[in-house]
MIPA-647185 format. One line per field, with one value per residue: residue number from 1; y, z, x of N, C-alpha, C in turn. Coordinates in Angstrom, 2 decimals. Example, Ala and Ser with C-alpha at 12.3 -4.5 7.8 and 13.67 -1.06 7.14 Angstrom:
! MIPA-647185
num c(1_2)
n_Y c(-5.69_-2.25)
n_Z c(7.80_7.08)
n_X c(13.19_12.85)
ca_Y c(-4.50_-1.06)
ca_Z c(7.80_7.14)
ca_X c(12.30_13.67)
c_Y c(-3.30_0.03)
c_Z c(7.80_7.87)
c_X c(13.20_12.90)
This chain:
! MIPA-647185
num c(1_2_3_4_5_6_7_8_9_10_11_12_13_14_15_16_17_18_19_20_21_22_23_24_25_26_27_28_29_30_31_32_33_34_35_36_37_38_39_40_41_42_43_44_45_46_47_48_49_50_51_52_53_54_55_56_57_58_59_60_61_62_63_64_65_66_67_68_69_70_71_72_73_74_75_76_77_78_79_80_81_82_83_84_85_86_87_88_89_90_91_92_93_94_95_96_97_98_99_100_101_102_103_104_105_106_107_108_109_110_111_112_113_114_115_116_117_118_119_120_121_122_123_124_125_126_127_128_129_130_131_132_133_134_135_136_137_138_139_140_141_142_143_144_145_146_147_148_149_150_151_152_153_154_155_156_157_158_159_160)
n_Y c(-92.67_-89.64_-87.09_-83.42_-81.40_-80.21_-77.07_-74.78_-72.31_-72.65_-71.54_-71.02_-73.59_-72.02_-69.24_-69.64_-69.66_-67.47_-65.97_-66.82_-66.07_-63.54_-63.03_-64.15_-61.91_-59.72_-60.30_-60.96_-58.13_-55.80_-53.56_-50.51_-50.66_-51.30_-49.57_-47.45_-48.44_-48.68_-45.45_-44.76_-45.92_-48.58_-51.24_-53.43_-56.24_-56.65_-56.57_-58.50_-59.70_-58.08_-57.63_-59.76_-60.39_-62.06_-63.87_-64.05_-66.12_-67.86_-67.95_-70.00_-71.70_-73.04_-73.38_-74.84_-77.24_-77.78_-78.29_-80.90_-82.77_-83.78_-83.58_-81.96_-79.51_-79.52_-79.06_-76.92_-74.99_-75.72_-74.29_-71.18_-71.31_-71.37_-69.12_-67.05_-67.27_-66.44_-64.11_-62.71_-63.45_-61.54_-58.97_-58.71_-58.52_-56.05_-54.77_-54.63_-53.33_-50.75_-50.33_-50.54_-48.21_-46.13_-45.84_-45.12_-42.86_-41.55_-41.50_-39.86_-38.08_-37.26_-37.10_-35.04_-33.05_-33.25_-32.35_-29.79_-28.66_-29.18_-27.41_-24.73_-24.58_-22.69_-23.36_-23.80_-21.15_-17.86_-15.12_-13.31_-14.46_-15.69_-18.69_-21.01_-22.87_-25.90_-28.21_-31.32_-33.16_-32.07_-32.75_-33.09_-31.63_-32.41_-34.75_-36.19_-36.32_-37.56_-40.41_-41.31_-41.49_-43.40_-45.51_-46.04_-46.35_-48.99_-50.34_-52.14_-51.67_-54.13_-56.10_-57.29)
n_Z c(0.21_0.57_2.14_2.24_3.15_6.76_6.90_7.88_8.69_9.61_9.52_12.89_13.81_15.27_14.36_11.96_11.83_12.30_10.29_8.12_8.61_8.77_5.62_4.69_5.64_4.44_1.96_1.38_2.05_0.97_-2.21_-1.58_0.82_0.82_-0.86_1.25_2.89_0.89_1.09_3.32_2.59_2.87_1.64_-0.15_-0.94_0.57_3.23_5.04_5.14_6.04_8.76_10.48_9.64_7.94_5.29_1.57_0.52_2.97_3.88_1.88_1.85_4.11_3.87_2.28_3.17_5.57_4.31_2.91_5.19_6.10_8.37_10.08_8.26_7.98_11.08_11.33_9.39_11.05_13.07_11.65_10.63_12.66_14.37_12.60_12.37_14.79_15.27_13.11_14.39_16.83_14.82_14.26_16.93_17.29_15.46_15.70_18.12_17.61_15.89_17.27_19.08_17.68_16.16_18.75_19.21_17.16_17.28_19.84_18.59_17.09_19.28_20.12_18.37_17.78_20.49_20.21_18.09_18.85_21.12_19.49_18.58_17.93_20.22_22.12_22.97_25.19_24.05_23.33_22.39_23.56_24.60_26.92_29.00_30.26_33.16_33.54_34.91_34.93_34.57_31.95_31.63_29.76_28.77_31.07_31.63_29.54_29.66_31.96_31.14_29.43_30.54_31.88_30.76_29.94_32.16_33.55_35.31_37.53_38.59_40.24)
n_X c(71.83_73.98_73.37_73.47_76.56_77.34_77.10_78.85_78.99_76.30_72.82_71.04_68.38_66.51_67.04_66.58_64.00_62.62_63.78_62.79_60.46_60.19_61.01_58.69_56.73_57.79_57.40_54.68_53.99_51.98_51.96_51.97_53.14_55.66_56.65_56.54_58.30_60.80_60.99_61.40_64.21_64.97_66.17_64.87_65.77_67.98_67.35_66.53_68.67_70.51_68.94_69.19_72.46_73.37_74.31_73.75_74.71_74.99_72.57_71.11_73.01_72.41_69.52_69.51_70.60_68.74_66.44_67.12_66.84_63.97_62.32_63.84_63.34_60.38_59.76_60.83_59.24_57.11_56.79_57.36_54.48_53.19_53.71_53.20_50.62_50.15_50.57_48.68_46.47_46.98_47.38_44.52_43.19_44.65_43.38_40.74_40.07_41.07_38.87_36.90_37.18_37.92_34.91_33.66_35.04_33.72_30.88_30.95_31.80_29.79_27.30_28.50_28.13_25.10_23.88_25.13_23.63_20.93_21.49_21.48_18.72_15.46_14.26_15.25_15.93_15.44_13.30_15.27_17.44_19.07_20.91_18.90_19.60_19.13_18.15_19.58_17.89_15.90_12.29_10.11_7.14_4.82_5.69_6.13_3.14_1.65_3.25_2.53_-1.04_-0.39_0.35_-2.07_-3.61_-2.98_-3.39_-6.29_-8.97_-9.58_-12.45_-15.79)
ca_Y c(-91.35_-89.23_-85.86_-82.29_-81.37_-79.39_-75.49_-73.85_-71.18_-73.40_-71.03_-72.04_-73.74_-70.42_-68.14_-69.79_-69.45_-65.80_-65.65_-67.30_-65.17_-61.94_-63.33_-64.33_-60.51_-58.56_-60.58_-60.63_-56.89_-54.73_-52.40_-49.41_-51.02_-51.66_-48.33_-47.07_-48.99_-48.40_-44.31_-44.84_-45.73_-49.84_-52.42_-54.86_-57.33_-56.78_-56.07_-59.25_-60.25_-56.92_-57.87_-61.27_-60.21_-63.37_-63.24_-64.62_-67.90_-68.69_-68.70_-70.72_-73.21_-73.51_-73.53_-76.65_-78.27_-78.19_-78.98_-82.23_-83.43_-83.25_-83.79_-80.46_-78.33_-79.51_-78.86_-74.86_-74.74_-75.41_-72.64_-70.39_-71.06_-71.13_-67.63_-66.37_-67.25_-65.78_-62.48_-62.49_-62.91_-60.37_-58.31_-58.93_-57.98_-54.68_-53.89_-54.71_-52.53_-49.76_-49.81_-49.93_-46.78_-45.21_-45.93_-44.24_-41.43_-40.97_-41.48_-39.26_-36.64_-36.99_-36.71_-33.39_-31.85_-32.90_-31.53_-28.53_-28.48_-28.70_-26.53_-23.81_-25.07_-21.87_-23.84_-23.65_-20.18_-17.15_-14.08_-12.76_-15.66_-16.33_-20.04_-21.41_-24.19_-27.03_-29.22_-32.81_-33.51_-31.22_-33.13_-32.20_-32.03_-32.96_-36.06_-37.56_-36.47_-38.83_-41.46_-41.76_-41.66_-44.55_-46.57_-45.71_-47.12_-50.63_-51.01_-51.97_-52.00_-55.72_-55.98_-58.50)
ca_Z c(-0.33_1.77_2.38_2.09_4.22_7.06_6.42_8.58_9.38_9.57_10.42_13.77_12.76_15.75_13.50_10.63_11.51_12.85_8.96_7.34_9.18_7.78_4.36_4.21_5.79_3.33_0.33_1.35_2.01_-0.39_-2.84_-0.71_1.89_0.02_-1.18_2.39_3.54_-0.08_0.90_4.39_3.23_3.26_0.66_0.25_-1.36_1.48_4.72_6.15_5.45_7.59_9.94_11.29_10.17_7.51_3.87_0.92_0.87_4.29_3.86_0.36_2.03_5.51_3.63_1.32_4.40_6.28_3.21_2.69_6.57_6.27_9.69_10.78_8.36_9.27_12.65_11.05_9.13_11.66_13.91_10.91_10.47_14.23_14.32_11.50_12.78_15.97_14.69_12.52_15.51_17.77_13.99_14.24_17.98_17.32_14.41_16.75_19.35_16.75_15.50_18.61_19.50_16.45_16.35_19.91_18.93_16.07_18.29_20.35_18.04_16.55_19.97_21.08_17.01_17.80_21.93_20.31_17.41_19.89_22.09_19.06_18.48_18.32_20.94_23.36_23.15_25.13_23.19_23.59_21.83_24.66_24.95_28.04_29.88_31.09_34.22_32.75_35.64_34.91_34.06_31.39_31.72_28.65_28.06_31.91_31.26_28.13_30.18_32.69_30.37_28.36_31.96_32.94_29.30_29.87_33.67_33.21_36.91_38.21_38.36_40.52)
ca_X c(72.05_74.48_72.78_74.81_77.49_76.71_77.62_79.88_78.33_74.63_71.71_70.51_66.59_65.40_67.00_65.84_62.75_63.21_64.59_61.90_58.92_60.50_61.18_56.93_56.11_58.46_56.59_53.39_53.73_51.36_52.75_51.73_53.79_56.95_56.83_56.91_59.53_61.77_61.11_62.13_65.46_64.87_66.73_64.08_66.75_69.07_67.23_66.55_70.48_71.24_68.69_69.73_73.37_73.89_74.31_72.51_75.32_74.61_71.17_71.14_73.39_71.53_68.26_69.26_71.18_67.29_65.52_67.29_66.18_62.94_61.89_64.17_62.82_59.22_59.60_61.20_58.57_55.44_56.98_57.14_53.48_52.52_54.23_52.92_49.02_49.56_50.96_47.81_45.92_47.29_46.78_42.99_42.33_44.73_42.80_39.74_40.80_40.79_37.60_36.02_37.95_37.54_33.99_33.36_35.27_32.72_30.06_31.08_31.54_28.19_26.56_28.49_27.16_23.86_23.55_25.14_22.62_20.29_20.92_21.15_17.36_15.18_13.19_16.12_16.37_14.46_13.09_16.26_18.11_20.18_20.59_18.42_20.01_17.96_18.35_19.40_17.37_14.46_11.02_9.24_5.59_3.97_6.27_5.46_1.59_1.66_3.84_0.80_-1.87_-0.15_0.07_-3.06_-4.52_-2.43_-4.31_-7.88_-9.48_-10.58_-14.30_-16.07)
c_Y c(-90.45_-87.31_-84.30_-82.10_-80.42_-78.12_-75.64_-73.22_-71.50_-72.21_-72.02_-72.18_-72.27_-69.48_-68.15_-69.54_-68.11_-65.11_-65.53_-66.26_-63.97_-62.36_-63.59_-63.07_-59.93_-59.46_-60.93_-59.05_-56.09_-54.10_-50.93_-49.51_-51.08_-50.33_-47.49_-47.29_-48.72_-46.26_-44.12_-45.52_-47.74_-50.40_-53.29_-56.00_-57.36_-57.07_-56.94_-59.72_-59.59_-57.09_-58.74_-61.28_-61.87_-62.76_-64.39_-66.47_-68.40_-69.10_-69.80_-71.63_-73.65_-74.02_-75.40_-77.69_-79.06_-78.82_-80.39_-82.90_-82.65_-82.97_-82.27_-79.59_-78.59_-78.38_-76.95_-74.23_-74.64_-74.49_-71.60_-70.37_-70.61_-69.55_-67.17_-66.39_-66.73_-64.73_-61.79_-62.42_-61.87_-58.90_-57.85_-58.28_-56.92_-53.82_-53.80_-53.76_-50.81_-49.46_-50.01_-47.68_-45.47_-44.39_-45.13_-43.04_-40.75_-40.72_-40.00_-37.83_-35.90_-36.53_-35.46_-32.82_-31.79_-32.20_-29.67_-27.88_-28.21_-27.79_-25.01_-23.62_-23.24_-22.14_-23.99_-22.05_-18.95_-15.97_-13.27_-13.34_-16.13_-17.68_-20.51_-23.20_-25.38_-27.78_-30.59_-33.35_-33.43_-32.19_-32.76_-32.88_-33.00_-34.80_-36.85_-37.24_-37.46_-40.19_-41.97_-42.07_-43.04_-45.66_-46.71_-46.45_-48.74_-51.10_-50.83_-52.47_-53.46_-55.09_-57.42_-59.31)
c_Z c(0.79_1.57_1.91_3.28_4.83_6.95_7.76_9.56_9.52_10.20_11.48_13.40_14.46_14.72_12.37_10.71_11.64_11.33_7.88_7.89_8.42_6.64_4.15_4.56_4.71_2.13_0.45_1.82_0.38_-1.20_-2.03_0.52_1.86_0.00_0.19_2.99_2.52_0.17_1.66_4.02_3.09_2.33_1.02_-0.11_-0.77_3.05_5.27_6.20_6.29_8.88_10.85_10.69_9.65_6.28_2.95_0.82_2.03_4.16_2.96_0.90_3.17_4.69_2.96_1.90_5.10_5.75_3.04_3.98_6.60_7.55_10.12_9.81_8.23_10.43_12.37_10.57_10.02_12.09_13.11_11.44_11.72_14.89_13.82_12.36_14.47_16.07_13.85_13.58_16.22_16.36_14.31_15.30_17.81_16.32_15.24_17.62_18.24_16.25_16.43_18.86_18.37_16.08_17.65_19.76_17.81_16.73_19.30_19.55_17.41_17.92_20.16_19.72_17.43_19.31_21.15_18.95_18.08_21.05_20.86_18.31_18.94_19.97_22.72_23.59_23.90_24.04_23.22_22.55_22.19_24.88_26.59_28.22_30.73_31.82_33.71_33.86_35.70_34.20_33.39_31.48_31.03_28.94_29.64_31.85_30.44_28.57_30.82_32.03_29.54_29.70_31.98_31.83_29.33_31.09_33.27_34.94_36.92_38.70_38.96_39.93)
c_X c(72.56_73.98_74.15_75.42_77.34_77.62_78.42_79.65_76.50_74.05_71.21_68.63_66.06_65.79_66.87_64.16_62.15_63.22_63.38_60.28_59.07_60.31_59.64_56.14_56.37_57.63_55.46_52.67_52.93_52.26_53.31_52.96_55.08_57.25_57.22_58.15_60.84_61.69_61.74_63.46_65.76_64.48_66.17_65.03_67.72_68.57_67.14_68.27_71.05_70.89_69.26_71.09_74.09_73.71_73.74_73.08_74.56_73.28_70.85_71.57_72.70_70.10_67.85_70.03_69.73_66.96_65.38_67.02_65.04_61.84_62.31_63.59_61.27_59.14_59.96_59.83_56.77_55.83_57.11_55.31_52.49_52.85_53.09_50.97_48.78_49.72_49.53_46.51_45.80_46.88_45.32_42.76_42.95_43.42_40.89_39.78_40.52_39.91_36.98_36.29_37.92_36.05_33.11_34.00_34.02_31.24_29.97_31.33_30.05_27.53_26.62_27.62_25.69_23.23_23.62_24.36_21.05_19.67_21.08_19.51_17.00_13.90_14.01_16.44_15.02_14.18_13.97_17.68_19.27_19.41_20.10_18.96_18.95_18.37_18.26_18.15_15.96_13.53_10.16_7.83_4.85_4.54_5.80_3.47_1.03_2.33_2.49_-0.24_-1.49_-0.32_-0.86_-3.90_-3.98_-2.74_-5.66_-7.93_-9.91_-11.84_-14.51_-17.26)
């Protein structure tokens, strides 16, 4: 059985696979996503042909040139997929990366509300209701009086 004849203009199998990575983003893109990209201006039924700068023949005949050697488009196809799972990777730790960062921003906003909940505490304020400042440093009594006392209850003296 003598195979098809090779195109002309053959996609090379990198920029088939270059071809083929887009073509599995743009249709596994959401709605939401589509929509974005169709507001911005961007022919989903054209754009990868503009991108890589081939048209829908070329591809049609390159595609069913590969197809029929199954070995070459194999070999297109793992690097599609070996792409594709490391893009989803690098996905994962951005999106990682973001909720950390996100997460410490929230953090961080909660702490300053509650310092500055805090310090509008009528317990921070003198009879005046000017806010009194405290030495992060400053020791409060009570709380090491009650520290000691809790020590001093978890040492029992040796006895001979």
């Amino acid at each position: 059985m003598k195979g098809p004849e090779k195109p002309k203009n053959l996609i090379s199998k990198d920029k088939m696979v270059s071809v083929l990575i887009d073509a599995k983003l743009l249709t596994s893109a959401n709605s939401a996503n589509k929509l974005v990209m169709r507001d911005a201006g961007v022919n989903l039924n054209t754009y990868i042909y503009e991108k890589h700068d081939i048209d829908s023949l070329q591809f049609a005949l390159s595609n069913s040139y590969y197809a029929f050697y199954v070995d070459d488009y194999e070999a297109i196809y793992s690097k599609v997929t070996d792409s594709l799972e490391k893009l989803k990777e690098k996905l994962k730790e951005i999106e990682a990366e973001e909720w950390k960062a996100q997460t410490k921003r929230e953090a961080d906003s909660l702490a300053k509300v509650l310092k500055e909940k805090e310090l509008q505490s009528p317990k921070n304020k003198d009879s005046l209701g000017t806010i009194i400042l405290r030495d992060s440093l400053q020791i409060d009594d009570e709380l090491l009086e009650k520290s000691i006392e809790e020590i001093e209850d978890l040492i029992e003296p040796i006895t001979d």
